[in-house]
ModelCIF file with pLDDT and N, C-alpha, C, O atoms, coordinates in Angstrom:
data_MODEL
#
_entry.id   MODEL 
#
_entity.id                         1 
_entity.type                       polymer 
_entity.pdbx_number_of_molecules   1 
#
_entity_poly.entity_id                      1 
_entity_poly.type                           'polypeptide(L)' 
_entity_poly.nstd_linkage                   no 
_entity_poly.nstd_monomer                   no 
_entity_poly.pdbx_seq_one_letter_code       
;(UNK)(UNK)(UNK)(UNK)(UNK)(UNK)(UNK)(UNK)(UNK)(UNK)(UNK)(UNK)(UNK)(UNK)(UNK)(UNK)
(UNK)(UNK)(UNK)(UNK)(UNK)(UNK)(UNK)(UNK)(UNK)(UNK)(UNK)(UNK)(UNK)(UNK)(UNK)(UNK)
(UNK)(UNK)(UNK)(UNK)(UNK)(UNK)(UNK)(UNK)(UNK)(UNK)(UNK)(UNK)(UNK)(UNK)(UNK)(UNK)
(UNK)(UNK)(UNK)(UNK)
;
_entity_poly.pdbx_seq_one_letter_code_can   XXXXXXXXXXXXXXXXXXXXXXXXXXXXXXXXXXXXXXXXXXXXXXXXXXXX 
_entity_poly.pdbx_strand_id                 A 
#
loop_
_entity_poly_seq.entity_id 
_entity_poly_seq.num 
_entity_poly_seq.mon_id 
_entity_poly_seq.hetero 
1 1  UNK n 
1 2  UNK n 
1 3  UNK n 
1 4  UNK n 
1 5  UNK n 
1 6  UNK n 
1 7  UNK n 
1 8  UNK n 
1 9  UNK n 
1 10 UNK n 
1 11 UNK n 
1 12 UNK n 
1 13 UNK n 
1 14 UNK n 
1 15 UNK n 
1 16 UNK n 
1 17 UNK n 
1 18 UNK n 
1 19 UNK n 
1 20 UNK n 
1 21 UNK n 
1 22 UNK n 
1 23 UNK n 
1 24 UNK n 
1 25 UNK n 
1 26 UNK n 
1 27 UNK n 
1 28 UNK n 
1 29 UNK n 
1 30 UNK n 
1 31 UNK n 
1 32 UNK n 
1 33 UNK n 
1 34 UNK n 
1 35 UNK n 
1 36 UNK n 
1 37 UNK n 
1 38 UNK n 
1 39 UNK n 
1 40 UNK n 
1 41 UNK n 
1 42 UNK n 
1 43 UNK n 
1 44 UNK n 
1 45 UNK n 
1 46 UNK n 
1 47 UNK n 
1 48 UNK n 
1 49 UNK n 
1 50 UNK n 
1 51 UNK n 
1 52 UNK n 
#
_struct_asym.id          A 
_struct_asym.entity_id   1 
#
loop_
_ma_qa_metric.id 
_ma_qa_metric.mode 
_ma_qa_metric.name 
_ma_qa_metric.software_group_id 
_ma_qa_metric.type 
1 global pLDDT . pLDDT 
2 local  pLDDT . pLDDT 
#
_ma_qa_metric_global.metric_id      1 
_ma_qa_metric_global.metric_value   84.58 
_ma_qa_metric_global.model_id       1 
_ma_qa_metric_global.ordinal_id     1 
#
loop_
_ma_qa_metric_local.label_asym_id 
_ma_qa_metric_local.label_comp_id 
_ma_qa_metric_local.label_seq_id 
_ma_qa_metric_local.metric_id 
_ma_qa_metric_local.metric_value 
_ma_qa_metric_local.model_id 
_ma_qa_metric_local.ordinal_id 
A UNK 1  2 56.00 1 1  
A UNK 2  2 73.00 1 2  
A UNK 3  2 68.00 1 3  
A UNK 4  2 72.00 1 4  
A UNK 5  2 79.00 1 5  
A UNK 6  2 78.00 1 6  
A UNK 7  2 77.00 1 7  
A UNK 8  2 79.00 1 8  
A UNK 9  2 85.00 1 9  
A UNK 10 2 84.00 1 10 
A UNK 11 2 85.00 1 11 
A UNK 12 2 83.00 1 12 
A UNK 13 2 84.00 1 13 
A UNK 14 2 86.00 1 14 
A UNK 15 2 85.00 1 15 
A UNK 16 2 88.00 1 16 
A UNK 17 2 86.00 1 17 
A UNK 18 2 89.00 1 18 
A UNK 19 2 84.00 1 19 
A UNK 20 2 88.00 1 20 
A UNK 21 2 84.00 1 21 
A UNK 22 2 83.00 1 22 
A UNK 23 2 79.00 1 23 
A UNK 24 2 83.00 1 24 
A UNK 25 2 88.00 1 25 
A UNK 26 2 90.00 1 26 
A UNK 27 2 88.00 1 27 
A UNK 28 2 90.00 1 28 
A UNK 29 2 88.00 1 29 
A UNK 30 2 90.00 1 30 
A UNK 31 2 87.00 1 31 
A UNK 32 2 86.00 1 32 
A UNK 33 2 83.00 1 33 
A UNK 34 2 81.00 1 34 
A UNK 35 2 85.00 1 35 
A UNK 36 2 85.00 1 36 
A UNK 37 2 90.00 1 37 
A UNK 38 2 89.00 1 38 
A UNK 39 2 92.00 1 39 
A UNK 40 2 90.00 1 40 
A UNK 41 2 87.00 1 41 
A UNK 42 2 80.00 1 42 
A UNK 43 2 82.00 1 43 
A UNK 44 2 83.00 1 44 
A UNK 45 2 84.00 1 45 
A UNK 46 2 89.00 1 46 
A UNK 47 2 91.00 1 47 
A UNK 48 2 93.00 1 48 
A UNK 49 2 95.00 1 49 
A UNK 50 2 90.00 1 50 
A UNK 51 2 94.00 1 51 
A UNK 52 2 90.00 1 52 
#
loop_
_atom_site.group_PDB 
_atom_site.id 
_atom_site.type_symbol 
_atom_site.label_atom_id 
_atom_site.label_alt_id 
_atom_site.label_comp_id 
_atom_site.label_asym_id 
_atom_site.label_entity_id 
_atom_site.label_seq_id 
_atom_site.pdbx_PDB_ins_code 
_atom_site.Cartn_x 
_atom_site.Cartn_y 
_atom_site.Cartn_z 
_atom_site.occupancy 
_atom_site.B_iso_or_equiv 
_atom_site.pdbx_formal_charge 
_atom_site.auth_seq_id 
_atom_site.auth_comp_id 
_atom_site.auth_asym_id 
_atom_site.auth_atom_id 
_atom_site.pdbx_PDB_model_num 
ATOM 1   N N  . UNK A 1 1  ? 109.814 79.895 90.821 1.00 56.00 ? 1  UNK A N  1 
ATOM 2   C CA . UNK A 1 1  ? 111.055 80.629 90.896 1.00 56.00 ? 1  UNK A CA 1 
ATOM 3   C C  . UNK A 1 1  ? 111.032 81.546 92.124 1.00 56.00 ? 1  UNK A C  1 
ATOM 4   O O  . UNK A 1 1  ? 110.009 81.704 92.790 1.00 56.00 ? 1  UNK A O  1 
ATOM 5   N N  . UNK A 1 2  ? 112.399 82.245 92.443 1.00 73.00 ? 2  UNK A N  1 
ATOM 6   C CA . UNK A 1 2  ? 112.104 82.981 93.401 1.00 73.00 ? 2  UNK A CA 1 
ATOM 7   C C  . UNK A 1 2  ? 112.505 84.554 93.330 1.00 73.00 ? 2  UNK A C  1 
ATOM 8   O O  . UNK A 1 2  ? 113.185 85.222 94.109 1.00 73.00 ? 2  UNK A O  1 
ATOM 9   N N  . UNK A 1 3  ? 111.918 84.874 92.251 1.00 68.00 ? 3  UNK A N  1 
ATOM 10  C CA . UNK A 1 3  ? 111.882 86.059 91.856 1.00 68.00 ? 3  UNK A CA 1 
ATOM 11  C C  . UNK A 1 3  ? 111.417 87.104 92.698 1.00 68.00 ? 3  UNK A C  1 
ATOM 12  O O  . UNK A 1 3  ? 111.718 88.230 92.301 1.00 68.00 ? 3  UNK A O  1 
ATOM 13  N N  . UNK A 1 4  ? 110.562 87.018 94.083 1.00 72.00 ? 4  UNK A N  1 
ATOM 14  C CA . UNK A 1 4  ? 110.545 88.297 94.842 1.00 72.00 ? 4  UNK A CA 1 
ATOM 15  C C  . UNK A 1 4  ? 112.112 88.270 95.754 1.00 72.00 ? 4  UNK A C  1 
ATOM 16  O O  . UNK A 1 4  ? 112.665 89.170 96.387 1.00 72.00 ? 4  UNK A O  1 
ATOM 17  N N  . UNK A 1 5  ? 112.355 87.410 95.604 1.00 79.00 ? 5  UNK A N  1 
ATOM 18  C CA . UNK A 1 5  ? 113.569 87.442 96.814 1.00 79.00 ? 5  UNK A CA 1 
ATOM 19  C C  . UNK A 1 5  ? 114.547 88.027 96.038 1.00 79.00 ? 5  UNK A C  1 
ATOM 20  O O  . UNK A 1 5  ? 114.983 89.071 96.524 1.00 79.00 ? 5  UNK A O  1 
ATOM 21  N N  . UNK A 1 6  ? 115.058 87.671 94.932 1.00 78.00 ? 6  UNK A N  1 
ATOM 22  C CA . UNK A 1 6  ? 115.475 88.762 93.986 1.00 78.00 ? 6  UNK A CA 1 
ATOM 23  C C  . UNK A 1 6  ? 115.418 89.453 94.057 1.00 78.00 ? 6  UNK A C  1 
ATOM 24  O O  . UNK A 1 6  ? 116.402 89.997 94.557 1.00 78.00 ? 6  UNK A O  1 
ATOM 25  N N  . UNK A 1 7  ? 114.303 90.299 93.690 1.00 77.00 ? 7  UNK A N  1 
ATOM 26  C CA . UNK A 1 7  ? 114.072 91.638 93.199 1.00 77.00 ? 7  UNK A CA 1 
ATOM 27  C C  . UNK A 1 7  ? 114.439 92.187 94.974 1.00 77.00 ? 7  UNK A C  1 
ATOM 28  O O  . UNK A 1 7  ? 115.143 93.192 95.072 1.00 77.00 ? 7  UNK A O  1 
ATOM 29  N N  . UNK A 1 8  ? 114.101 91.717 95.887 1.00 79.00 ? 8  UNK A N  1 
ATOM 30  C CA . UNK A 1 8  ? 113.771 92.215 97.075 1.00 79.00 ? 8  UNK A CA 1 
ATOM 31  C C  . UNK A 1 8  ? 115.231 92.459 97.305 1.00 79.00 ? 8  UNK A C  1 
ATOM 32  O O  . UNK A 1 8  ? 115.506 93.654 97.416 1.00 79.00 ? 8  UNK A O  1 
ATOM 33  N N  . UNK A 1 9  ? 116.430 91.464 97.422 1.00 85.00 ? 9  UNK A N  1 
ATOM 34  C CA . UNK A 1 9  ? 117.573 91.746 97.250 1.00 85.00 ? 9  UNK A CA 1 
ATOM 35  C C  . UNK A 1 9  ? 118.334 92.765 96.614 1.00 85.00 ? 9  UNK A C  1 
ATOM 36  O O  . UNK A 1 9  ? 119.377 93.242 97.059 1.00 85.00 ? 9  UNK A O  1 
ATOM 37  N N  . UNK A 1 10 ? 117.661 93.135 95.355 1.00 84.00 ? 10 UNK A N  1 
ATOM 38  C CA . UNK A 1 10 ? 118.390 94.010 94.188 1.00 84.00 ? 10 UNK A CA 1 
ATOM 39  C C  . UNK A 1 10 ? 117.362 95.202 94.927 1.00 84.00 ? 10 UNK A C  1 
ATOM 40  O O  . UNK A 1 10 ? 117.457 96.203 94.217 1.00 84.00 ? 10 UNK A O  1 
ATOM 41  N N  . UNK A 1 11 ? 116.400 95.479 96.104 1.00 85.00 ? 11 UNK A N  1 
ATOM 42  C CA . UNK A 1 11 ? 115.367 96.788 96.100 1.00 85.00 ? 11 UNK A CA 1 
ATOM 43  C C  . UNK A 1 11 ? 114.880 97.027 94.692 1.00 85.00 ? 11 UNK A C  1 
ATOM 44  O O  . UNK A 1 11 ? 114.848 98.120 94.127 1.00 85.00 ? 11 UNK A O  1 
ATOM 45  N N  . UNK A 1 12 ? 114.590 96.121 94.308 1.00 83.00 ? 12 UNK A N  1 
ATOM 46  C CA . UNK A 1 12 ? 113.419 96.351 92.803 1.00 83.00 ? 12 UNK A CA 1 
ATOM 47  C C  . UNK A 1 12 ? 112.292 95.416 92.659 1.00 83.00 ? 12 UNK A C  1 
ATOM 48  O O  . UNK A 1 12 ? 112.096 94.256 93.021 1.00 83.00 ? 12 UNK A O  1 
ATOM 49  N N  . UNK A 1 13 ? 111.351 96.638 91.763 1.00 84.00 ? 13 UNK A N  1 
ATOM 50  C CA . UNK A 1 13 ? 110.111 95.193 92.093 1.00 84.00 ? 13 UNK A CA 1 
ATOM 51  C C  . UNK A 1 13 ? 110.298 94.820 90.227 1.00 84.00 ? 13 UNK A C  1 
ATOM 52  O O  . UNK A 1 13 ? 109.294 94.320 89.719 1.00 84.00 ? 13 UNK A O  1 
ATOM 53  N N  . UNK A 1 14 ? 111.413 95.037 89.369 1.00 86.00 ? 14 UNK A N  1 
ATOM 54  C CA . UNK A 1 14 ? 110.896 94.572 87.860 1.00 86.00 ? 14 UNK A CA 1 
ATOM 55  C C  . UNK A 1 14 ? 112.581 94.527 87.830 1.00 86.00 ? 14 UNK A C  1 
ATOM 56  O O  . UNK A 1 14 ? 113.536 95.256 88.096 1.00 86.00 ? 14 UNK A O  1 
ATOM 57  N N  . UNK A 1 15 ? 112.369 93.534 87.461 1.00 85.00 ? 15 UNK A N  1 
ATOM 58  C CA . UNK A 1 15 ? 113.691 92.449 86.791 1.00 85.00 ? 15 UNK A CA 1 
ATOM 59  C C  . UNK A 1 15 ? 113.452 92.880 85.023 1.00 85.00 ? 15 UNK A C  1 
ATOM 60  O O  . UNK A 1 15 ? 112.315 93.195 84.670 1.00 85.00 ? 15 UNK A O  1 
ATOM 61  N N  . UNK A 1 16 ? 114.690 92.860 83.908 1.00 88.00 ? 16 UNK A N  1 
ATOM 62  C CA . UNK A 1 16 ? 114.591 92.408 82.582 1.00 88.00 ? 16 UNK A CA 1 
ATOM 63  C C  . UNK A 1 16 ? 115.531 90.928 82.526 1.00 88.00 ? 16 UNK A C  1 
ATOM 64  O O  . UNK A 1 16 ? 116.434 90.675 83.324 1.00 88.00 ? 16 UNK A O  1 
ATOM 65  N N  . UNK A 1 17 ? 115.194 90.235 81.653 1.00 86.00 ? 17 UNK A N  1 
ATOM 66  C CA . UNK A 1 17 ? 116.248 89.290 81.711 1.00 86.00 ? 17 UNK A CA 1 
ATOM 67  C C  . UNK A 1 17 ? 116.456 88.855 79.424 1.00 86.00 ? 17 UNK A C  1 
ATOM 68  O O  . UNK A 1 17 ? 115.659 88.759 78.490 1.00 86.00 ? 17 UNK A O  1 
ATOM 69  N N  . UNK A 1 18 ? 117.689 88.766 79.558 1.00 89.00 ? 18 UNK A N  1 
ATOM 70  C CA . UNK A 1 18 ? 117.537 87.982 78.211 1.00 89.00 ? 18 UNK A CA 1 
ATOM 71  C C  . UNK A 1 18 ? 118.136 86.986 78.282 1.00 89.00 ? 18 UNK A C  1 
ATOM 72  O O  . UNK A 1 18 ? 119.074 86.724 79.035 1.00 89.00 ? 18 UNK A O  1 
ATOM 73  N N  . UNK A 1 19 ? 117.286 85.876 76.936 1.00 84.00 ? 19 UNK A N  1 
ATOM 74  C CA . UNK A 1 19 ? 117.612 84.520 76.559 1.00 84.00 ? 19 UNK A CA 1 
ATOM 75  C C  . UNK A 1 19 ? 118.511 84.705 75.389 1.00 84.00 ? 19 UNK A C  1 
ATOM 76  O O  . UNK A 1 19 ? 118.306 85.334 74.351 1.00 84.00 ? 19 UNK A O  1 
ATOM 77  N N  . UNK A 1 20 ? 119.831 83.842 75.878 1.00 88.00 ? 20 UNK A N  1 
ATOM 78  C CA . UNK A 1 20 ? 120.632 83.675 74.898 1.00 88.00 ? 20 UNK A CA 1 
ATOM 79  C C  . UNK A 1 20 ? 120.664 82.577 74.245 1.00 88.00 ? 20 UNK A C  1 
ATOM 80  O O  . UNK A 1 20 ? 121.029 81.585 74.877 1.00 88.00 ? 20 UNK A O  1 
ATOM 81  N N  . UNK A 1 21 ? 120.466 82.491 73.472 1.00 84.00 ? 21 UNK A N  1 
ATOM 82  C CA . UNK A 1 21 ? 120.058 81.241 72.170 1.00 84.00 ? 21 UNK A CA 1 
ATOM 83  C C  . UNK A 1 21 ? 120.277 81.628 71.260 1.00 84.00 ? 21 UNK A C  1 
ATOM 84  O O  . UNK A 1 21 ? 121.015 82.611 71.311 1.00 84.00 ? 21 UNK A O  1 
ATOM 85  N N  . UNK A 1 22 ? 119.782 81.128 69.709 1.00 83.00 ? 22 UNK A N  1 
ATOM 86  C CA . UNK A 1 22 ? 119.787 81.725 68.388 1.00 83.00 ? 22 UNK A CA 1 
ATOM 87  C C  . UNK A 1 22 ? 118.278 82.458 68.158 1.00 83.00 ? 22 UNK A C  1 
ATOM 88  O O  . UNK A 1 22 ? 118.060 83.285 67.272 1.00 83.00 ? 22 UNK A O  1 
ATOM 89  N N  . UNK A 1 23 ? 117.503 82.085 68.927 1.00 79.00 ? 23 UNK A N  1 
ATOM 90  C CA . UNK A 1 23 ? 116.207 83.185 68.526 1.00 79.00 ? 23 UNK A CA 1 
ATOM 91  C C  . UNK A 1 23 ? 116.185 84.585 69.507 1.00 79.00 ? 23 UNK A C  1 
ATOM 92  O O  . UNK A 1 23 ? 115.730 85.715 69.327 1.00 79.00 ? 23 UNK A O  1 
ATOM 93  N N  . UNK A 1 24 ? 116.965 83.881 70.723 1.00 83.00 ? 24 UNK A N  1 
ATOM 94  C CA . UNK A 1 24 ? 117.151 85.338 72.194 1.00 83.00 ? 24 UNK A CA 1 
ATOM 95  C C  . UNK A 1 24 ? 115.798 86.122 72.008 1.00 83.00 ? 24 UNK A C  1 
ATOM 96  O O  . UNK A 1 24 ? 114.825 86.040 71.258 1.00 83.00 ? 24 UNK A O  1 
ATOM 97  N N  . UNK A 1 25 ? 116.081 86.679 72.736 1.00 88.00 ? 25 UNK A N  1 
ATOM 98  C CA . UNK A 1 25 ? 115.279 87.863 73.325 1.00 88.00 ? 25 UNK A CA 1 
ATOM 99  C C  . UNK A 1 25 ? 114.801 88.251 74.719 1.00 88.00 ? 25 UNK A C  1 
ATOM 100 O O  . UNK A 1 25 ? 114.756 87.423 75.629 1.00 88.00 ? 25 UNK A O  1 
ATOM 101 N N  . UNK A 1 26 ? 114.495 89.340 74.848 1.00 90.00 ? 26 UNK A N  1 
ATOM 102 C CA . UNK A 1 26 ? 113.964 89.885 76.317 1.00 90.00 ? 26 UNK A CA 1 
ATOM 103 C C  . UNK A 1 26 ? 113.161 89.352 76.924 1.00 90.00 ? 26 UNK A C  1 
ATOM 104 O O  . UNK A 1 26 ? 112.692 88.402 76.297 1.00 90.00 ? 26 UNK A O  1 
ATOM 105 N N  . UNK A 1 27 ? 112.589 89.542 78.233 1.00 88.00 ? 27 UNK A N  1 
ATOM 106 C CA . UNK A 1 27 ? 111.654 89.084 78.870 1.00 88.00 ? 27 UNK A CA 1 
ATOM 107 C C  . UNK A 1 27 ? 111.540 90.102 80.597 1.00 88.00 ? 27 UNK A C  1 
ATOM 108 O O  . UNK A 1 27 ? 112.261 89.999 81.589 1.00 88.00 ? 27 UNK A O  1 
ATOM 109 N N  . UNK A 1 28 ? 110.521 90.881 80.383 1.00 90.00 ? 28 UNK A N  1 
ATOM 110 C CA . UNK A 1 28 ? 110.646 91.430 81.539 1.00 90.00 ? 28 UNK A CA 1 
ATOM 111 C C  . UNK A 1 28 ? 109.631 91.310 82.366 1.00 90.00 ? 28 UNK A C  1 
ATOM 112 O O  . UNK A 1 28 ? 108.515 91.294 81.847 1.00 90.00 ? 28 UNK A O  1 
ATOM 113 N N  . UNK A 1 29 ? 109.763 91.160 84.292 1.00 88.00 ? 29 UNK A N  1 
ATOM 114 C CA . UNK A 1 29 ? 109.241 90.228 85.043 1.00 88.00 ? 29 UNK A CA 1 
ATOM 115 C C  . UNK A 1 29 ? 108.566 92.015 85.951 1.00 88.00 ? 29 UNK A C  1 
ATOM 116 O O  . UNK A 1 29 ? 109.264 92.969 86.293 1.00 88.00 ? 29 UNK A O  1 
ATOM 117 N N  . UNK A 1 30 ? 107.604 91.914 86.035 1.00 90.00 ? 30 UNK A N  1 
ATOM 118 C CA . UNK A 1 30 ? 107.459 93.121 87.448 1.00 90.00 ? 30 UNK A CA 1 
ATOM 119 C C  . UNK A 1 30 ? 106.761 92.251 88.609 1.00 90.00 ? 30 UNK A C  1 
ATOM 120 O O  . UNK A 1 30 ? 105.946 91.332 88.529 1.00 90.00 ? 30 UNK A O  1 
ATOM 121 N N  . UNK A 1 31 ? 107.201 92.697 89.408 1.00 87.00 ? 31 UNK A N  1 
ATOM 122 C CA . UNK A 1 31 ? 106.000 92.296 90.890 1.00 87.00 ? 31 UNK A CA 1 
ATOM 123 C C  . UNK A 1 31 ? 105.134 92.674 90.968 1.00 87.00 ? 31 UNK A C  1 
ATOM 124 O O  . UNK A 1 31 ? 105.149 93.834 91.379 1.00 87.00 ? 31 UNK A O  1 
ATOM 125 N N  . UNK A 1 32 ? 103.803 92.101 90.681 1.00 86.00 ? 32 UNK A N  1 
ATOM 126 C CA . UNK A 1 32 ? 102.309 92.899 90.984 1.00 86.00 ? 32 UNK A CA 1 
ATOM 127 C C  . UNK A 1 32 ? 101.885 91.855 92.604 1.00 86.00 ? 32 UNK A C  1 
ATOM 128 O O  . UNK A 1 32 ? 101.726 90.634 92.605 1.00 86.00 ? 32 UNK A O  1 
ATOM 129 N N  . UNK A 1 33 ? 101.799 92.656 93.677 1.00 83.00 ? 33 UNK A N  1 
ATOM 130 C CA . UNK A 1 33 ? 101.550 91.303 94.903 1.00 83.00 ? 33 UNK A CA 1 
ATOM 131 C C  . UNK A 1 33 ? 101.778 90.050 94.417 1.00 83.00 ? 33 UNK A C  1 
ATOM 132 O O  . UNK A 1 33 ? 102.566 89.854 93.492 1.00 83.00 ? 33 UNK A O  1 
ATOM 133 N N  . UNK A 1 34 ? 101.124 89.131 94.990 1.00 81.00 ? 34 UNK A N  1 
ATOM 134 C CA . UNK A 1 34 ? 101.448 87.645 94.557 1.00 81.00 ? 34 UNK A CA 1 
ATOM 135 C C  . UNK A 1 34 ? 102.000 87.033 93.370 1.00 81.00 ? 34 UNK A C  1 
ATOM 136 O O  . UNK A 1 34 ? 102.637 86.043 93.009 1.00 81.00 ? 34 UNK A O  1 
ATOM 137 N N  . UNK A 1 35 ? 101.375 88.244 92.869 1.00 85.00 ? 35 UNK A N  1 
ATOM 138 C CA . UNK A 1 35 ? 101.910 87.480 91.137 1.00 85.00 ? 35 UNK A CA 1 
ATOM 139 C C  . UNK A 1 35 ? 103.073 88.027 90.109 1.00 85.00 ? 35 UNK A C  1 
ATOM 140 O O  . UNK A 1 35 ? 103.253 89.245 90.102 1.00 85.00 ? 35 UNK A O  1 
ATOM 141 N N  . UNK A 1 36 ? 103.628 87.458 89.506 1.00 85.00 ? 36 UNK A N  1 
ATOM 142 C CA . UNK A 1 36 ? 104.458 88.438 88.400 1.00 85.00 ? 36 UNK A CA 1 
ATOM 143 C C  . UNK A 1 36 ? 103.824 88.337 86.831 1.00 85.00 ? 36 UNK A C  1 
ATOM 144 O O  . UNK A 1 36 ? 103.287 87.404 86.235 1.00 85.00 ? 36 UNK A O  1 
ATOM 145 N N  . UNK A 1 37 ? 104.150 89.795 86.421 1.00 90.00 ? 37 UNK A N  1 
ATOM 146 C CA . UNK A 1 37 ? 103.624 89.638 85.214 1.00 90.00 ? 37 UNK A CA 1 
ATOM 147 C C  . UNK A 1 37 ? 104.799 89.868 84.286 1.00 90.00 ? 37 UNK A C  1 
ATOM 148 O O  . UNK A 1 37 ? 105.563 90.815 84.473 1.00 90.00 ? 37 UNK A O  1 
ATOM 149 N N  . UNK A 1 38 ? 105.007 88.702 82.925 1.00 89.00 ? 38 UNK A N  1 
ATOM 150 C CA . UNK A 1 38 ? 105.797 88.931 82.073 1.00 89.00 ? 38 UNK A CA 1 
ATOM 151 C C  . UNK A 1 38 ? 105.730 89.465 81.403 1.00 89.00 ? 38 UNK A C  1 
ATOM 152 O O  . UNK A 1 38 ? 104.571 89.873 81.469 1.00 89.00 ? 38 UNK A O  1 
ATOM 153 N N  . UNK A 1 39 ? 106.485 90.184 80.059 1.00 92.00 ? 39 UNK A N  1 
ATOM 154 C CA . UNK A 1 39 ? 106.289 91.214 79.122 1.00 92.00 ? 39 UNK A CA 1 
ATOM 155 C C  . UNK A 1 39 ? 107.433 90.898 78.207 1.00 92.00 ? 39 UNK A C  1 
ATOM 156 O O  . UNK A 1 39 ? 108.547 90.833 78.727 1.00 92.00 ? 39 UNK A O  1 
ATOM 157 N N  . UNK A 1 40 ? 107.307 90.673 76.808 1.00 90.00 ? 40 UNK A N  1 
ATOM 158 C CA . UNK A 1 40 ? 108.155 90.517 75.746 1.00 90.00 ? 40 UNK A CA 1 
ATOM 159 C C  . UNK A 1 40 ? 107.140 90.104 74.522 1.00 90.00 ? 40 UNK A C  1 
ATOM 160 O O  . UNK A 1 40 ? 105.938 89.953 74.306 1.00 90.00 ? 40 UNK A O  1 
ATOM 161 N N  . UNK A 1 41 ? 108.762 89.996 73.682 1.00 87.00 ? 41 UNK A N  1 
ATOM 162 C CA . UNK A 1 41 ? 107.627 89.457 72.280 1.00 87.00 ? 41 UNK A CA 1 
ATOM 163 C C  . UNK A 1 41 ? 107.682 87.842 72.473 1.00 87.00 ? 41 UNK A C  1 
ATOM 164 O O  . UNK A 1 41 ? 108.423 87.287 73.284 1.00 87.00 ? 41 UNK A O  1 
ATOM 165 N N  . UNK A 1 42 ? 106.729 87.140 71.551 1.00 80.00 ? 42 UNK A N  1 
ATOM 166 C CA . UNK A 1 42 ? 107.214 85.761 71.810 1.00 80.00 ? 42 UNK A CA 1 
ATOM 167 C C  . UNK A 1 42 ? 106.124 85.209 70.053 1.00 80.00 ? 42 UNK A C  1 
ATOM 168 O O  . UNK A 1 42 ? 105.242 85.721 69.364 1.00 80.00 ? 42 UNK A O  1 
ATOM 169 N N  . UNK A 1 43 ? 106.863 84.033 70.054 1.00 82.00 ? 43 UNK A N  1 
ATOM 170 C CA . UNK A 1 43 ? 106.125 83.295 68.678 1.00 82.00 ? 43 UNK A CA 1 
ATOM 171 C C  . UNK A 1 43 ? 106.077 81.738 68.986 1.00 82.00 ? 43 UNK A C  1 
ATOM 172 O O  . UNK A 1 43 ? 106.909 80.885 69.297 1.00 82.00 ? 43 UNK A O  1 
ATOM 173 N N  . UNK A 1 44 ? 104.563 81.778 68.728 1.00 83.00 ? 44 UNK A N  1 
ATOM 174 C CA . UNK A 1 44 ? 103.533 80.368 68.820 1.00 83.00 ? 44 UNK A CA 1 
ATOM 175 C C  . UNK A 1 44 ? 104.394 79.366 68.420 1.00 83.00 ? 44 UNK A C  1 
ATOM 176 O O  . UNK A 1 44 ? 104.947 79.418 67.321 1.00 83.00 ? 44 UNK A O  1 
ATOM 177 N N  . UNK A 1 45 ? 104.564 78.454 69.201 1.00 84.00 ? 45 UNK A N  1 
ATOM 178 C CA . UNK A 1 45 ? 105.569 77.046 68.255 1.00 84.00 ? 45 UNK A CA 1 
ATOM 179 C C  . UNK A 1 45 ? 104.695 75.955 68.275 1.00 84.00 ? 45 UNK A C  1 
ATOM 180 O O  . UNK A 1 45 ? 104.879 75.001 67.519 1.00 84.00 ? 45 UNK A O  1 
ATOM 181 N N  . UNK A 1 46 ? 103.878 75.993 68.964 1.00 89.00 ? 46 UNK A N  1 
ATOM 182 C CA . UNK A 1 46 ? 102.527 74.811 69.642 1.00 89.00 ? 46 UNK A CA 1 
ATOM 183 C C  . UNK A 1 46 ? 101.850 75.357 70.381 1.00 89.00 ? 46 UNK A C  1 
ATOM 184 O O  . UNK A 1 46 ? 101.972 76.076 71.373 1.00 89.00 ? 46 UNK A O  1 
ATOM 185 N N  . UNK A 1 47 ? 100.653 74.697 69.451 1.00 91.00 ? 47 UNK A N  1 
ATOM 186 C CA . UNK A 1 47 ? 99.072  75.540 70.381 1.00 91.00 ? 47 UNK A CA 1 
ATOM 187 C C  . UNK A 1 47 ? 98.498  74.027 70.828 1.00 91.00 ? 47 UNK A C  1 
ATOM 188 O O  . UNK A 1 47 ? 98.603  72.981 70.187 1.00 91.00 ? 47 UNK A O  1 
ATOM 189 N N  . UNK A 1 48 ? 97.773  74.270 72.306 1.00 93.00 ? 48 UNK A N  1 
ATOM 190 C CA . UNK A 1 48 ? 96.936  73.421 72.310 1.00 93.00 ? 48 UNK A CA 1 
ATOM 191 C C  . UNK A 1 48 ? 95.757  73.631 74.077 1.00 93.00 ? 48 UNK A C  1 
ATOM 192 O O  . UNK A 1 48 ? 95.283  74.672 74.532 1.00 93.00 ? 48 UNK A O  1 
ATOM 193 N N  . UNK A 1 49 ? 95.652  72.271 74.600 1.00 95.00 ? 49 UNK A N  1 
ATOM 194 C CA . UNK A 1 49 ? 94.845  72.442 75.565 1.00 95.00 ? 49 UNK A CA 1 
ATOM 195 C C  . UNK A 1 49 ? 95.452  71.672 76.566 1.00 95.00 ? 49 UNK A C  1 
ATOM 196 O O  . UNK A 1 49 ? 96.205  70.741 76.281 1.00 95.00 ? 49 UNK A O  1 
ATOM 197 N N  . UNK A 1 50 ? 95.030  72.166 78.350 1.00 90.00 ? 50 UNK A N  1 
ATOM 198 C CA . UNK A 1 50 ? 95.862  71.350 79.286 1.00 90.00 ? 50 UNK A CA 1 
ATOM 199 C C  . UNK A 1 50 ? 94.517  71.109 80.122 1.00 90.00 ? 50 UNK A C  1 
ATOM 200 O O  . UNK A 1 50 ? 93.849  72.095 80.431 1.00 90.00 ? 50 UNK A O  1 
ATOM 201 N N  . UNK A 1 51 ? 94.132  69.924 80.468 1.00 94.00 ? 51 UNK A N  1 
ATOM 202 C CA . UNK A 1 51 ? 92.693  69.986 81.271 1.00 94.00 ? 51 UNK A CA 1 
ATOM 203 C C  . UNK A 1 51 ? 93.165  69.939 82.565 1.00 94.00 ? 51 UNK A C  1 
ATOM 204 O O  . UNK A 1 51 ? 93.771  68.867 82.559 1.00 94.00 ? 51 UNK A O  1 
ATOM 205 N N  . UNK A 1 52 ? 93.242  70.243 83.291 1.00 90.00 ? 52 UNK A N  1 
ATOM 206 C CA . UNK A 1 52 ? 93.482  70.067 85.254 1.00 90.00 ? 52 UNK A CA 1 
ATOM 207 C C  . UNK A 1 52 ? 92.074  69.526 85.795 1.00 90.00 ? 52 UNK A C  1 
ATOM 208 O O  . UNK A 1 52 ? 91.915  69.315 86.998 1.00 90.00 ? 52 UNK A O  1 
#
């Protein structure tokens, strides 16, 4: 995604965003350098393993 160009646009480094669906909810994005870190609640629907 291109979420620094965003934020860089809006002069912010933390976006919130919500999902509208029937379960919705928040999800908030900050800029840490390279990376973003997300933050919300969320519930397990499938667990498993991805080998690379």
């Amino acid at each position: 995604m291109h979420w620094h160009r965003i934020a860089e646009k809006l002069g912010k480094c933390s976006l919130i965003g919500y999902q509208d669906s029937e379960r919705g909810g928040y999800v908030g994005m900050m800029i840490k350098g390279e990376r973003i870190e997300l933050s919300g609640q969320a519930v397990t629907l499938i667990r498993g393993t991805i080998n690379i």
